[in-house]
C-alpha positions as CSV (number, residue, x, y, z in Angstrom):
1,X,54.3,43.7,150.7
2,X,54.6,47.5,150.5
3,X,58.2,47.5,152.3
4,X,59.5,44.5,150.5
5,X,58.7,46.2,146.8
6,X,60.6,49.5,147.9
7,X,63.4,48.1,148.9
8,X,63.2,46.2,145.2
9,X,63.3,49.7,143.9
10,X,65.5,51.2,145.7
11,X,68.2,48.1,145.1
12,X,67.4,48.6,140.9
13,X,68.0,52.4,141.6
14,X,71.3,52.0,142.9
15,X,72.7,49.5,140.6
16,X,71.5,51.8,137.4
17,X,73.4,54.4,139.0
18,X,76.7,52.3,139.4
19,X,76.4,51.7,136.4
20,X,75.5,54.6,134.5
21,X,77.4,57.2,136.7
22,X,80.9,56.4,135.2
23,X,79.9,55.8,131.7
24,X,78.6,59.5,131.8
25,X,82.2,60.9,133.3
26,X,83.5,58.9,130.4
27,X,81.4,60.5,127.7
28,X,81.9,64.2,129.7
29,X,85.8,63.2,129.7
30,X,85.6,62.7,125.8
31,X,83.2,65.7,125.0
32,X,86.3,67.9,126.9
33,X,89.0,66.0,125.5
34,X,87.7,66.4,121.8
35,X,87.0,70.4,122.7
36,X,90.5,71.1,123.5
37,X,92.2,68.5,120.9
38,X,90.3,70.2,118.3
39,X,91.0,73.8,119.7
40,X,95.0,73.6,120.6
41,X,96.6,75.6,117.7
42,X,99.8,73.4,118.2
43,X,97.8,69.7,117.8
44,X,98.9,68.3,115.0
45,X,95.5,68.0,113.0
46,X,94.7,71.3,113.2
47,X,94.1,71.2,109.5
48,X,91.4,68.0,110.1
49,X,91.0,68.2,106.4
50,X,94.6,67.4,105.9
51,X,94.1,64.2,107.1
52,X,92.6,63.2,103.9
53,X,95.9,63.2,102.7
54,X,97.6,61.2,105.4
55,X,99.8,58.8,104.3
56,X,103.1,57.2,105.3
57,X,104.8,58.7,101.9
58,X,102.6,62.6,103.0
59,X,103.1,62.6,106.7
60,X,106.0,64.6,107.4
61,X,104.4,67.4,105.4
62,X,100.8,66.5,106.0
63,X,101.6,66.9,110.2
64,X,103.6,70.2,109.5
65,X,102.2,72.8,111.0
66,X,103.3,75.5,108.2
67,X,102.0,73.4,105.6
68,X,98.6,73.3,107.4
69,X,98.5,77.1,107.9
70,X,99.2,77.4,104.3
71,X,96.2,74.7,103.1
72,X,93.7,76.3,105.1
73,X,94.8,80.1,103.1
74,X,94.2,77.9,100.1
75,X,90.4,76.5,100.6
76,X,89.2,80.4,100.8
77,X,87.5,80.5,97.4
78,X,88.9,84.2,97.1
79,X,88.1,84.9,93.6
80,X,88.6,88.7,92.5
81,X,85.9,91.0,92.7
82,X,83.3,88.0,93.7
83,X,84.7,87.3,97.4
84,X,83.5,88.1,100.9
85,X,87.1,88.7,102.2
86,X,85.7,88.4,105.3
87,X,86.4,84.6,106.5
88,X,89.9,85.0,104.6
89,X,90.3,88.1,106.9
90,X,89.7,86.8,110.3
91,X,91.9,83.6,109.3
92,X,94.8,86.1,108.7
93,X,93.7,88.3,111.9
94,X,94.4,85.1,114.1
95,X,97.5,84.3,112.7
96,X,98.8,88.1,112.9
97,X,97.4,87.2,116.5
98,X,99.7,84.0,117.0
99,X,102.7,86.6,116.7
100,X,101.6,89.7,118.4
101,X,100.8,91.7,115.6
102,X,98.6,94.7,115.4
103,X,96.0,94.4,112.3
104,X,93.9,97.0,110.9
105,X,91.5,96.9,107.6
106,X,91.1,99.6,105.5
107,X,88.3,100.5,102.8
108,X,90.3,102.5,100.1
109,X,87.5,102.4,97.9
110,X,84.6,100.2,99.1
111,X,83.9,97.2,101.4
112,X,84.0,95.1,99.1
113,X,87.8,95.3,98.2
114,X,89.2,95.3,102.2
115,X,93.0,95.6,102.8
116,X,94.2,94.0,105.7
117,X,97.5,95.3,107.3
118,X,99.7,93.9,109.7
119,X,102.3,95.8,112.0
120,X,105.1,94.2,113.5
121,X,106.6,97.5,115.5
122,X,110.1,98.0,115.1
123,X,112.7,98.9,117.8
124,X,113.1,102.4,116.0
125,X,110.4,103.2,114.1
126,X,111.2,106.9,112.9
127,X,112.9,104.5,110.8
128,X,111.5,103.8,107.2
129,X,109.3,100.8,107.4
130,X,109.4,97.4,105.4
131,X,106.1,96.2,103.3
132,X,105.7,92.8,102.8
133,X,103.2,92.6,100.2
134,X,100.9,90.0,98.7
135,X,97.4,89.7,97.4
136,X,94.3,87.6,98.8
137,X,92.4,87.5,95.6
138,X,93.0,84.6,92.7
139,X,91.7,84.4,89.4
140,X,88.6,81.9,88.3
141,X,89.4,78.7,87.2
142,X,87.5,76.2,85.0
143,X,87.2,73.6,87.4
144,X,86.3,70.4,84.9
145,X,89.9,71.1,83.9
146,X,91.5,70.1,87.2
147,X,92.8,66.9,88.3
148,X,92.0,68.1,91.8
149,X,89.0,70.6,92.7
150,X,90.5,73.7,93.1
151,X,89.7,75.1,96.4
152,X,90.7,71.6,98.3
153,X,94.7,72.1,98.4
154,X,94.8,68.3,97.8
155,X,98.5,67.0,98.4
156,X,99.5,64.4,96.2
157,X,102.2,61.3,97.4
158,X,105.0,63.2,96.2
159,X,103.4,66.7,98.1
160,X,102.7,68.5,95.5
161,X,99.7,71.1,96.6
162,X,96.9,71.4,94.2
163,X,95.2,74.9,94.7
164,X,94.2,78.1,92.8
165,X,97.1,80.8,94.3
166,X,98.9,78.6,95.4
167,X,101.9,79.9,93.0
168,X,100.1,83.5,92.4
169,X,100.2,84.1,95.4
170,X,98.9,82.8,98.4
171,X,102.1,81.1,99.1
172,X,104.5,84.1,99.6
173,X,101.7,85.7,101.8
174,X,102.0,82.8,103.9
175,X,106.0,82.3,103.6
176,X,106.0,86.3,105.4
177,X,104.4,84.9,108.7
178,X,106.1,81.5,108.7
179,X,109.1,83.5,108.3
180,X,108.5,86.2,111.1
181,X,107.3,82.8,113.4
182,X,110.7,81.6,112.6
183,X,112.8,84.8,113.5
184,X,110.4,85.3,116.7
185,X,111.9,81.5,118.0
186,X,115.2,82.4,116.8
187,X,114.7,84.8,119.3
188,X,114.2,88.5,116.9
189,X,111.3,89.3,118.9
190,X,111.1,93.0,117.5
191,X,113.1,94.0,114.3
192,X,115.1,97.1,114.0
193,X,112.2,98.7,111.2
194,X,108.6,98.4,111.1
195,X,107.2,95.5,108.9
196,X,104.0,95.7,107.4
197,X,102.6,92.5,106.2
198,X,99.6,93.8,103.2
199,X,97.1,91.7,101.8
200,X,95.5,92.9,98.9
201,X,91.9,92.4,97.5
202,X,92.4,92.6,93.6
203,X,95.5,92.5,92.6
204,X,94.7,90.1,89.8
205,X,92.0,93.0,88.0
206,X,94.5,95.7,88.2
207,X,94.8,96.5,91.7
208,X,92.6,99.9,90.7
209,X,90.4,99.1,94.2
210,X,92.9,97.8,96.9
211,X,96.8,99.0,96.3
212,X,96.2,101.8,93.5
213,X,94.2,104.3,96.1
214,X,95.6,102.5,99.4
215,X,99.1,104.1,98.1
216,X,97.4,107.7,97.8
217,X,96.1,107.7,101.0
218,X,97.2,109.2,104.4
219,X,97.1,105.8,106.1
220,X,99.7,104.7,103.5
221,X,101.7,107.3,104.0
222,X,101.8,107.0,107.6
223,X,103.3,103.9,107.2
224,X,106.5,105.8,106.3
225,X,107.1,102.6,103.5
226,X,110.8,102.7,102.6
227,X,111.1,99.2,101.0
228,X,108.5,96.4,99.5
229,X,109.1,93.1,98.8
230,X,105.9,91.9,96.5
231,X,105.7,88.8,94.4
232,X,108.0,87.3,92.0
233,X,107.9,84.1,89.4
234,X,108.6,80.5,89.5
235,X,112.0,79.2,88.8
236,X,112.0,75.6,86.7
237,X,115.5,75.5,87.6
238,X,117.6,76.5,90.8
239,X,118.4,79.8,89.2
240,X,115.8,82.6,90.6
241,X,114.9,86.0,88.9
242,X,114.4,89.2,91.0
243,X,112.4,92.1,89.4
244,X,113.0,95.4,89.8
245,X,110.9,96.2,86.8
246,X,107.7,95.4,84.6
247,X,106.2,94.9,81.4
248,X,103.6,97.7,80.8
249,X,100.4,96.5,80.2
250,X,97.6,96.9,77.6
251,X,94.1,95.9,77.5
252,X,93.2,96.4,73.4
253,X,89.2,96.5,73.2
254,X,88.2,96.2,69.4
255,X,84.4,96.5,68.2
256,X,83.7,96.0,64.5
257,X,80.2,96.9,63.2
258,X,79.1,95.5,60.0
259,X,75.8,94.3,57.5
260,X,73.6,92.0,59.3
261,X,71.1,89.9,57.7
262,X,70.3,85.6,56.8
263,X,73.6,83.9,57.2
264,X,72.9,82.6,53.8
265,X,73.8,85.5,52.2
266,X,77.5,87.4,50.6
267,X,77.2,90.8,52.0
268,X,79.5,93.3,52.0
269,X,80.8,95.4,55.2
270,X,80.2,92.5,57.5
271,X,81.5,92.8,61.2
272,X,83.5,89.4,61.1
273,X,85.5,90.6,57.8
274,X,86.4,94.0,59.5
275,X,87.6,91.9,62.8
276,X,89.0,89.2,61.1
277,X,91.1,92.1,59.4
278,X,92.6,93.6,62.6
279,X,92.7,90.0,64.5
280,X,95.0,89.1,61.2
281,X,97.2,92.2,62.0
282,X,97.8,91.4,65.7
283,X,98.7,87.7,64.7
284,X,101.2,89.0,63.0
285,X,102.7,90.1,65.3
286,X,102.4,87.8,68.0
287,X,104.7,85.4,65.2
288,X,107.3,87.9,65.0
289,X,107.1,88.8,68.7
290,X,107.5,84.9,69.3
291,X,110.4,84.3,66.8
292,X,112.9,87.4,68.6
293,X,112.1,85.2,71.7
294,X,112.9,81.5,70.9
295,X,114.6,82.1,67.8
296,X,116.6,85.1,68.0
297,X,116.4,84.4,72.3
298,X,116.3,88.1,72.5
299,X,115.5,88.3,76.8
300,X,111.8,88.0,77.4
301,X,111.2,91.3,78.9
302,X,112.4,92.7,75.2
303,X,109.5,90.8,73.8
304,X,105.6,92.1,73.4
305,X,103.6,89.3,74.7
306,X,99.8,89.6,72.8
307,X,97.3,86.9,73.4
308,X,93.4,87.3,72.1
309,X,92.2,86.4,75.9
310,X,88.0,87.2,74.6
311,X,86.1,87.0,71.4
312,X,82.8,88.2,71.1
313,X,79.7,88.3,69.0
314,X,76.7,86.4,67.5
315,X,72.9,85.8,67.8
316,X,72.2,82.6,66.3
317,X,74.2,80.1,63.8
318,X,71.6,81.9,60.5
319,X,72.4,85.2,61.5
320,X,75.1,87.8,60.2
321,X,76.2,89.6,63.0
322,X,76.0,93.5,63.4
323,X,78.3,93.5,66.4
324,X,81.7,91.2,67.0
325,X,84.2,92.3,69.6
326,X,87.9,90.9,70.1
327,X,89.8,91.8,73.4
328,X,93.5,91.6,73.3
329,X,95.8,91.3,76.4
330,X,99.6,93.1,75.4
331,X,102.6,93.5,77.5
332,X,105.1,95.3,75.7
333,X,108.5,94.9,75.6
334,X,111.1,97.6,77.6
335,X,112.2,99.2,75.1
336,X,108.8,99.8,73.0
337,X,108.2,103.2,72.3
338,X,104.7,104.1,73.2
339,X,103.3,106.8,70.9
340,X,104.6,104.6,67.9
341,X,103.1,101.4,68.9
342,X,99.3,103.4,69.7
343,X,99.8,104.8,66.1
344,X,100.1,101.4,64.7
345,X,97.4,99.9,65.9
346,X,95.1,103.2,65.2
347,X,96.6,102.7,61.7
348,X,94.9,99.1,61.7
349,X,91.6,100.4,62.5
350,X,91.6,102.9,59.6
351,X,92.6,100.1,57.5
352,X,89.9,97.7,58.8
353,X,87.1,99.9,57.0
354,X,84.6,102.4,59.0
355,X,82.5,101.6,62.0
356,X,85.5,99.9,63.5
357,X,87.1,100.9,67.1
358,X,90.1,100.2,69.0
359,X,90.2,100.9,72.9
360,X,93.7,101.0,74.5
361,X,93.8,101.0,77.9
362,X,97.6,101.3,79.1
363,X,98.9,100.7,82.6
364,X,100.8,103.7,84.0
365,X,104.4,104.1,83.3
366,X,106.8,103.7,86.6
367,X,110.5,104.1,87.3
368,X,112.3,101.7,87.9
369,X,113.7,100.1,90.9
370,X,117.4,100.9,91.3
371,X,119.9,97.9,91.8
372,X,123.2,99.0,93.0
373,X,125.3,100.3,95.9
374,X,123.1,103.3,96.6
375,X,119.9,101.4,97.0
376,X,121.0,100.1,101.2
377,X,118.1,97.4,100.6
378,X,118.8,95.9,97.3
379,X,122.7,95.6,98.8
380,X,120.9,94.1,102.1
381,X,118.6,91.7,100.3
382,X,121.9,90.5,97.4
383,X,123.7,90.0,101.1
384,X,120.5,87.5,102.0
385,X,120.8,85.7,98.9
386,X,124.2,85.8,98.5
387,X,124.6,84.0,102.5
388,X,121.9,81.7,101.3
389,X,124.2,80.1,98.1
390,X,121.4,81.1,95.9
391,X,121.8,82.2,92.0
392,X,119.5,85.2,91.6
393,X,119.7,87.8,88.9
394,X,117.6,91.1,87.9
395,X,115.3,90.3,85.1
396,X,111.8,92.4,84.0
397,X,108.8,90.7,85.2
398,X,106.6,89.6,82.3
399,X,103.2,90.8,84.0
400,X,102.1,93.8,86.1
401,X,101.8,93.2,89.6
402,X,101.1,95.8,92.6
403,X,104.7,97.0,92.2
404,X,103.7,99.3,90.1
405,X,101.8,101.9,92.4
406,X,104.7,101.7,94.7
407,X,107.2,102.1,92.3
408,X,105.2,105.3,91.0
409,X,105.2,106.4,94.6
410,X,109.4,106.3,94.0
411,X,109.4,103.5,96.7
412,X,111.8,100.4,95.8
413,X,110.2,97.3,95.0
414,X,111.4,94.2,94.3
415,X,109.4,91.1,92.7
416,X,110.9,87.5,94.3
417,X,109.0,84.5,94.9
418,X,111.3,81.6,96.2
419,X,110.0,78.9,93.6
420,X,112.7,76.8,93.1
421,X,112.3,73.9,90.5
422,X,108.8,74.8,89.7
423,X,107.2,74.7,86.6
424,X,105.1,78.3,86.3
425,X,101.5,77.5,86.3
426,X,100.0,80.8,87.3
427,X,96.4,81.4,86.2
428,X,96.8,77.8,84.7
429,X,95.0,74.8,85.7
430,X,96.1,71.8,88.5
431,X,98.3,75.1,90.0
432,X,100.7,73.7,92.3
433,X,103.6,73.8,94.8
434,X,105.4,71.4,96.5
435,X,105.4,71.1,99.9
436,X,109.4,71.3,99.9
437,X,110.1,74.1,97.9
438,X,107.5,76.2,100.0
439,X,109.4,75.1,103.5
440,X,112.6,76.1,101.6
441,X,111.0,79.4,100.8
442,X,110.1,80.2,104.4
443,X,114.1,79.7,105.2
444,X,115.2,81.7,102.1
445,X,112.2,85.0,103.4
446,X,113.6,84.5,107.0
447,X,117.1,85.3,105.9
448,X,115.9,88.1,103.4
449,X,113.7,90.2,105.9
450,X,116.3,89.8,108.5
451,X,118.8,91.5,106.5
452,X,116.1,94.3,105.3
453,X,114.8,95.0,108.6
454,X,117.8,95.3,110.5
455,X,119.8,97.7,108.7
């Protein structure tokens, strides 16, 4: 019976392997397939995410490969001064890769606030260079306030993107290397000047860790920077503004001190009279700062912007407090003069009653940036625009930006961001951009840096 059950065996043996043998290539076949479908940079879902939003009305931006790069910038929660930089960072080190750029990461102050260049290496490079400047970080958002969560880069049906920085300004960080991609296949493998593309850590806090001491240092000046491009503003029309100056800014700290005691009581001296006094007084002015602008339509960078941003103070509803605090964010307008406006609002605190302080912090002054026949890459970058068909015009940018340590440095800087038909929602929420006006924007860069760098 021995020989008769072996060959029983060996017949069961045989016909598990026939059968088991090719359903393992096919499994092996898939395993590798799904390895290199999910690692080929060109595949079309190389955003798998984006596939969320696949639809028949999304698909031609959805399966767009610069529209993927840019979602995937958009999902790093890069919030200032509360980000590892460090995934953001090696996302941006493989695209500078994808082009044959050389990257390098300085630490101008810690390790906290990185700043990532990249060198595309010009053809004559004792020319001076190009900057192409942006800024990782965004501000925090209040997420119950968002259609979409904020960190997803949802695209709607009509392809608006939903994302914090995706306006301010993650998009024009990305539009730099779409629009070196697109020179490179137009077959500008290697511009006449040196283009650094920077990426800043915290911009939106003042810059006072990333650009501010990055611009002082030897590795800055090594660049041998003899032009920046840096952000701009959104357009709602197809009229665009370029900057070639800022508001200064203010940060106005005021502390009242005062009586504390039951909340039932009238006393005297109390910290929320004293505020209330000096809050009253900057009110004021926001109303008569607000009529010169939309009724007397004086231009808005003639106009001090002030907005009570933080309001301070309390220990419980029955308690009078002995400490309130009221934090003002002011830009002023061009033409303010300085020393008079600080003596104003020192005049307030006088008139507020004692134990009552006001803190201005001012942003430096800079020059401007000069906008006529002897500035080679204002003429070069009006030639882009003007090719292009596009209505552009100087104008003062409302805000402070990074300009403004280049622009102390006497290095021309100009503030553009190709936002066509956008309504500005910086720092606001459901932030967006469509998908259509950033793929304009990468044609309206390519143009622009072509003209700078080759001059």
């Amino acid at each position: 019976m021995e020989p008769k059950l072996n060959a029983q065996v060996h017949k069961r043996v045989r016909k598990f392997l026939l059968i088991s043998i090719p359903i393992i290539c096919v499994i092996i076949a898939l395993g590798v397939g799904v390895y290199f479908y999910t690692n080929n940079e060109s595949s079309h879902t190389e955003d798998p995410d984006a596939l969320n939003d696949l639809t028949p009305a999304t698909a031609k931006w959805v399966q767009n490969k610069e529209i993927q790069l840019f979602r995937r910038y958009l999902r790093f929660k890069t919030i200032s001064l509360e980000t590892d930089f460090e995934p953001c960072m090696d996302f941006l080190k493989k695209q500078a890769d994808s082009l044959g750029f050389e990257v390098t990461i300085y630490y101008p102050v810690n390790k906290q606030n990185p700043v990532l260049v990249m060198t595309w290496k010009g053809s004559d490079p004792d020319l001076p260079s190009i900057m192409l400047n942006s800024h990782m970080d965004v501000v925090p958002v209040a997420e119950e306030y968002w259609e979409h969560p904020p960190f997803a880069a949802k695209m709607d049906e009509y392809g608006n993107i939903y994302a914090r920085g995706s306006q301010d300004m993650k998009s024009v960080g990305m539009q730099y290397l779409a629009a070196a991609r697109a020179l490179q296949l137009k077959g500008i493998t290697q511009p006449k000047r040196t283009i650094h593309l920077t990426y800043m850590p915290d911009e939106e806090v003042g810059g006072y860790l990333g650009m501010g001491p990055f611009v002082a240092s030897d590795a800055f000046k090594k660049m041998n920077v003899g032009f920046t491009l840096d952000e701009g503003y959104p357009s709602t029309t197809d009229h665009l503004e370029v900057f070639n100056r800022e508001k200064p800014s203010c940060k106005i700290t005021v502390v009242a001190h005062g009586h504390s005691g039951h909340g039932s009581q009238l006393f005297d001296d109390t910290a929320a009279v004293k505020l209330n006094y000096v809050v009253n007084k900057f009110m004021e002015l926001r109303r008569n700062e607000t009529a010169k602008w939309k009724e007397e339509k004086y231009p808005y960078g003639n106009v001090t912007s002030i907005n009570l941003t933080i309001l301070n103070g309390g220990l419980k509803s029955n308690v009078v407090p002995p400490e309130m605090e009221a934090v003002f964010d002011v830009r002023l307008s061009i033409d303010t003069d300085w020393d008079e406006f600080e003596r104003m609002i020192k005049s307030w605190e006088k008139e507020a009653g004692k134990n009552v302080t006001i803190d201005i912090q001012k942003s430096p002054k800079t020059p401007d940036t000069v906008i006529d026949h002897s500035n080679g890459y204002w003429m070069q970058f009006k030639k882009a625009t003007d090719e292009l068909h596009l209505n552009v015009t100087p104008g003062v940018f409302a805000a402070s930006t990074d300009s403004k340590f280049i622009r102390k440095a006497h290095i021309p800087a100009l503030g553009f961001s190709p936002l066509l038909n956008t309504p500005p929602k910086l720092h606001e929420h459901n932030e967006y951009i469509n998908a259509e006006t950033y793929l304009k924007g990468i044609e309206i860069y390519s143009k622009i840096i072509e003209k700078v760098a080759n001059f």
